[in-house]
N, C-alpha and C positions, 0 to 999 in steps of 0.2 A: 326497885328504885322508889324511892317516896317522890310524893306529890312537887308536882313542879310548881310555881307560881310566876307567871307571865304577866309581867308589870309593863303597861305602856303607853303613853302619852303622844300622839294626839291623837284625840277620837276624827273620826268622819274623815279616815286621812290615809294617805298610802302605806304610814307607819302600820297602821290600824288593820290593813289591809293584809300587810307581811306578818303583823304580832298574829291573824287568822289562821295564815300559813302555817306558821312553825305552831302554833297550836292543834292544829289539825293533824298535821305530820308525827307531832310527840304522841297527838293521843287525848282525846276529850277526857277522857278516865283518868289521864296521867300528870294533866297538866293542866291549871285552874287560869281564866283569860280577866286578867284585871284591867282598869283605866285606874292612873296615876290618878286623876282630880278626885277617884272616889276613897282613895285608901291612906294611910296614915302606917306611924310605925308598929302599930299592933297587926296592921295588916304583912306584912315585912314578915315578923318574928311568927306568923303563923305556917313558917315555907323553912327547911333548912336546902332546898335547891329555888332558885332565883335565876330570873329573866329579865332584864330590863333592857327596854326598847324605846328608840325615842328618834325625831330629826333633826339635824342640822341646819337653820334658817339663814336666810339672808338679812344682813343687815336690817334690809328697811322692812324688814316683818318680826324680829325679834321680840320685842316686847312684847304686843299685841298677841304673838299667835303662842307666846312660852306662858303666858300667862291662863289664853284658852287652852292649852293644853296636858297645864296639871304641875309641869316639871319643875316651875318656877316656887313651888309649894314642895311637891313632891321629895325633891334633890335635899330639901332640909330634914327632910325624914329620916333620910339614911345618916346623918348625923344621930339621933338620936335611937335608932332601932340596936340591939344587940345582932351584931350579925358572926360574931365569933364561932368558927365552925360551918359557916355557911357555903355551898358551893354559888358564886354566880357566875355571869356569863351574859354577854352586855352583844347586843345590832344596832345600829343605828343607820337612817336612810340620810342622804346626804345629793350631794349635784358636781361631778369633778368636773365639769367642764364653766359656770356659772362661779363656781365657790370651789376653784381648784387650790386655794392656799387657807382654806379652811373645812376641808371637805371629813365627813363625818365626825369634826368636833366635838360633839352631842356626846361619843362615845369616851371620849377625854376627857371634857370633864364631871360625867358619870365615876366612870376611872379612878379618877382625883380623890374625888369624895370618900368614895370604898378605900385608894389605896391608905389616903390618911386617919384610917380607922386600922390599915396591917393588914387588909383586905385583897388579897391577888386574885384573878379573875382567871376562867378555865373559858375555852372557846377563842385563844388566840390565831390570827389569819396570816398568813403570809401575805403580804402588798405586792409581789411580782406581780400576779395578775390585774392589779390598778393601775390609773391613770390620772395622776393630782399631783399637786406642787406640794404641800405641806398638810400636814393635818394633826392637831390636840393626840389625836386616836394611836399611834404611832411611840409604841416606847419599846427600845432596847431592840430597832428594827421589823416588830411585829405590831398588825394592829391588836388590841386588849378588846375584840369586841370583833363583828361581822357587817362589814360593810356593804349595804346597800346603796345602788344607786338607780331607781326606782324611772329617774328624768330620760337617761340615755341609756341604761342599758338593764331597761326592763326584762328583756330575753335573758340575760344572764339569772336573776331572783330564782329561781324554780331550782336551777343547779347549786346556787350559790348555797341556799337555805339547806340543800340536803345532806351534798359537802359535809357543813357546820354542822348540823345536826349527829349526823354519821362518827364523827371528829370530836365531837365536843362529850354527848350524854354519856358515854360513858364512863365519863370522869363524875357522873352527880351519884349521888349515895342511893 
């Protein structure tokens, strides 16, 4: 398998905490641990397997914390990087009980951006196991990405992550 590249915004944060995780689990050797604020699309085009990872905020922190945290920059990257041929694979941390009609959003419109580029995402989740009213994240019955919820149901993360992992890397080149 070639080098992974584990893209993920925001630092100093639970996101940051989970992008450790599955780094750890894939393999230090195997998979390179990026922050969105520091990378651009040459950084992108150096990975043909991709990670990105990011959270879903409330309201009254949006601006403020998407801005510290890279994505708000970042997300325009992927407009401009060639990602033709690329395998990704998209987690996002989220809150279904606080933000149950917008819960791991973050992961949709990641989603968005790649799909409008012809881009389909590997690392699809089944939602039986969720608990939320609506969510971005959510196309064609499946989430496009691996949903964390880090607020309520921290004891799940450990399973959650290996699951996906288990599930997902054997589809990256």
């Amino acid at each position: 398998m070639k080098k992974i590249g584990l893209f993920y915004g925001h630092v100093e944060s639970k996101t940051e905490k989970v992008a450790e995780k599955i780094w750890k689990l894939i393999g230090e050797d195997k998979c390179d641990l990026l922050k969105v604020k520091d990378c651009d699309k040459n950084d992108i085009e150096k990975y043909d397997n991709l990670i990105f990872g990011a959270s879903t905020l409330g309201k009254a922190t949006w601006d403020g914390i998407h801005l510290k945290s890279g994505w708000f920059t970042f997300i325009n990257e992927l407009d401009k990087a060639n990602l033709k041929g690329k395998k990704i694979a998209i987690f996002g941390l989220g809150d279904h009980i606080r933000y149950a009609d917008h819960f791991v959003d973050a992961i949709g419109d990641i989603y968005e951006k790649l799909a409008a580029q012809g881009v389909d995402t590997i690392g699809k989740v089944d939602p039986s196991d969720y608990q939320f009213r609506d969510s971005k994240a959510l196309v064609n019955g499946m989430f496009v990405g691996l949903p964390i919820d880090e607020e309520f149901e921290a004891d799940r993360t450990d399973d959650r992550i290996s699951q996906w992992l288990k599930d997902m890397l054997p589809h990256f080149d």
